[in-house]
N, C-alpha and C positions, 0 to 999 in steps of 0.2 A: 577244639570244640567237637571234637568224634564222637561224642554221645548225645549231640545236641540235634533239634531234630522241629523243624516249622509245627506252629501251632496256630490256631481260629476256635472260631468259637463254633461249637457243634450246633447244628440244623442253619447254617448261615450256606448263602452259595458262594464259594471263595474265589467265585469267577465276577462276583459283586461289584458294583460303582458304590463309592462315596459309602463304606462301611466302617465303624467305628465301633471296638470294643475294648472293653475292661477286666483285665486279670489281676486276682488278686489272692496272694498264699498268705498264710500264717505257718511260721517255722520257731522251734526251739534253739536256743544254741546255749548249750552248757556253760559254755566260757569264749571272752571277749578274745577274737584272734582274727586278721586279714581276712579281709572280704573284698574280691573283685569282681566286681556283672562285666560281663562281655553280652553285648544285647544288640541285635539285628530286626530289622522291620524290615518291611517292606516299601513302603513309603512316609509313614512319621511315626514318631514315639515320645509316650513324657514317662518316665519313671520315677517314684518317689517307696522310700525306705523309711517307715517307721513316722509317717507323713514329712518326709525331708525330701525336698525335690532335687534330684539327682542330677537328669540332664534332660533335655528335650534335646531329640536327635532323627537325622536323616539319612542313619546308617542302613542308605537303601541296598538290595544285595538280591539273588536271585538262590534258589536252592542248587544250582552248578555253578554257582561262582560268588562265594560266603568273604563277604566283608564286614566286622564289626565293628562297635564302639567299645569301648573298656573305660570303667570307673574304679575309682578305688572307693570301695561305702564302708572302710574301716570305721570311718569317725560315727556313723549311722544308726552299727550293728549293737544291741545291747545285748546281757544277757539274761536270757528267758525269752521272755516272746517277740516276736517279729514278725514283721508285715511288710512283704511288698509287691505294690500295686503298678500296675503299666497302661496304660491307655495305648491304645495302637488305632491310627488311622489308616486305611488301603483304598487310594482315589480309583484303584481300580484302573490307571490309563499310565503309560511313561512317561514320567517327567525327569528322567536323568538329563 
């Protein structure tokens, strides 16, 4: 994940209690071939591919010290258009 890189939502303070957002891409893919998310939060995450719920997960982690989840969304991926949405929660406090 060397090219991977924490994300928020812009004008939010990311020093926030109890913030909740929503990302969502649309993508192309030419042709039906493996597809893995490796996906990190902060403190909660629901992901869904193509409206298929993926996983909800608590792959909490720190930007010096990167722990993720990994999915295989093979079965998900169509070809032509795609969509995938993440809902990301940050209580803003530690609860490791």
């Amino acid at each position: 994940m060397g090219a991977s890189q924490w994300i928020w939502c812009a004008g939010t303070d990311p020093e926030g209690y109890n913030q909740t957002v929503c990302f969502r891409k649309e993508f192309a893919v030419r042709r039906r071939q493996e597809a893995r998310l490796r996906i990190v939060a902060d403190s909660w995450y629901r992901v869904r591919l193509n409206g298929v719920w993926i996983h909800d997960g608590p792959a909490r982690a720190y930007p010096e010290e990167l722990v993720y989840d990994e999915h295989d969304c093979t079965a998900e991926l169509r070809r032509g258009k795609n969509r995938i949405e993440v809902i990301v929660r940050y209580f803003g406090c530690g609860t490791f």
